[in-house]
C-alpha positions, 0 to 999 in steps of 0.5 A, a space after each residue: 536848559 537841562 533834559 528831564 527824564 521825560 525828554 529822552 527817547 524811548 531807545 535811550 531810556 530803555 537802556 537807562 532802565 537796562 542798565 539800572 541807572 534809572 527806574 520805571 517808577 522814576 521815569 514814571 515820576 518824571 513824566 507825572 511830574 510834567 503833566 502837573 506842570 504843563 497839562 492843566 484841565 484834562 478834558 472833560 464833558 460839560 465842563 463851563 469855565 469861568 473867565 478866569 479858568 478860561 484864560 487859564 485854559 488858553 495856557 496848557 496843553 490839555 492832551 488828555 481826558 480825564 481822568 488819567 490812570 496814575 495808579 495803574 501806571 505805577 502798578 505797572 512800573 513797580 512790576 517792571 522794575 522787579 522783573 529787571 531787579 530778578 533779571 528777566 526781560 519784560 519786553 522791548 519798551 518795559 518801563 516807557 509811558 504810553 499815551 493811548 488816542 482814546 479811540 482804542 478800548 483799554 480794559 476797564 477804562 473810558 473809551 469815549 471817541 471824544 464824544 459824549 455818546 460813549 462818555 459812560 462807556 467802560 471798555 471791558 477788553 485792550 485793542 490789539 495794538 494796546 495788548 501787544 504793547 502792555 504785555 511788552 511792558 509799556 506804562 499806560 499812563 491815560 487816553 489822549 483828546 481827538 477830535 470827535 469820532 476822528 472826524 476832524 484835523 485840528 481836535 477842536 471837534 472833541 467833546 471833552 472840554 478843553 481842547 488839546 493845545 499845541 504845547 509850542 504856542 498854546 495859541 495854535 492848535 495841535 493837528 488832528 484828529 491825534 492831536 491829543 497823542 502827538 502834543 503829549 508826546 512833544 510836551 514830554 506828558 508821555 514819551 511814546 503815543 498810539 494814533 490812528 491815520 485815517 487821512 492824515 490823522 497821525 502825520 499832520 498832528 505829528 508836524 505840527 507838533 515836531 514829533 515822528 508819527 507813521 501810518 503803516 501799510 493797510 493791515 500792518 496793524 490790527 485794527 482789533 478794539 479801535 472805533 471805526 471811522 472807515 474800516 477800509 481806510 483806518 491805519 493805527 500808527 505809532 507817535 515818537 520822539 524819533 525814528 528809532 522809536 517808531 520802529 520799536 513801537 512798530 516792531 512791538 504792535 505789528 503782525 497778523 491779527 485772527 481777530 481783524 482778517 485784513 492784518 
């Protein structure tokens, strides 16, 4: 079976990119190109499928909710590739799609908690984590299914209909409360994904899905812009192909915050 782009690493395509062998804008494609082939229904409120949309459901992956930010990201990936075609250097992961857990605000998007209570609500800034890493040049390609409020180990709490599937066997689930993050990352929808750990909520998705996940020390990351679920406990993680691939999204989004005092 041959590698898509979408396969790679984000080490690896970073020096794709680098090199010019490849483009943000067709890594982009590549992984646009995976969402339409695996992703199926975005979730949604309210949604009610027939018989016939629910047995198709029970096929794909369903790591998002809707809608998707596609035309930001080519934005984004556009303005990559011109900044590597003048040979500036727009940071460490310019050009490698993101999948934000949609528990993080990103500015001028829904940030829902996979919930219905926020499912009008527009988040008029970018969390911490989510600024470091769109000034590093990451591609924010949407926000990923959860369960609702993280309050759960499986995403089948969420509100957004359907639930995320596990992109192995879309028979399993995919874990929790990251679900969304960590079978989007495994099915190739994104190549790097941001979780947040609170009790297991990036590690377990992340095995259950095959990929790497971390939780960092309390206060390695700010916390600034997540929605809480215990403010003592909460850790934001990162979700990889590979280790190498943690540890640059950890080296982007780490350090002191003055906006979250436990950083």
């Amino acid at each position: 079976m041959s590698v898509e782009l979408c396969d790679h690493t984000a080490a690896d395509l970073s020096a794709m990119l680098r090199r010019r062998q490849i483009s943000a804008v067709e890594l982009l494609d590549a992984v646009i190109a995976r969402i339409e082939a695996v992703e199926g229904r975005s979730g949604r409120v309210g949604y009610q499928p027939s018989d016939a949309e629910a047995a198709e459901d029970e096929t794909h992956v369903h790591a998002y909710i809707a809608p998707l930010t596609l035309d930001t990201a080519r934005q984004q990936a556009r303005a990559v590739d011109e900044a590597l075609a003048r040979g500036s250097d727009p940071g460490p992961l310019a050009g490698i799609p993101l999948a934000v857990k949609d528990i993080f605000c990103v500015k001028d998007t829904l940030t829902t908690a996979a919930s219905f209570i926020l499912h009008n609500y527009t988040a008029p800034y970018d969390a911490a984590p989510v600024k470091r890493l769109r000034e590093q040049g990451a591609v924010i390609i949407g926000k990923t299914n959860l369960d609702e409020f993280v309050f759960g180990s499986s995403t089948e709490s969420s509100a957004y209909k359907p639930v995320t599937r596990n992109p192995w066997d879309t028979a399993r689930v995919p874990g929790g409360s990251s679900g969304g993050s960590a079978a989007a990352v495994a099915a190739g929808e994104t190549v790097i994904a941001l979780g947040t750990d609170t009790a297991g909520s990036v590690r377990q998705p992340a095995a259950f899905c095959g990929v790497v996940g971390l939780k960092p020390t309390y206060g390695r990351i700010s916390r600034w812009g997540l929605i809480a679920m215990a403010a003592s406990l909460d850790c934001v993680g990162p979700i990889t192909r590979s280790v190498r691939d943690c540890a640059l999204m950890l080296r982007v989004i780490a350090g002191q915050d003055a906006h979250d005092w436990t950083t």
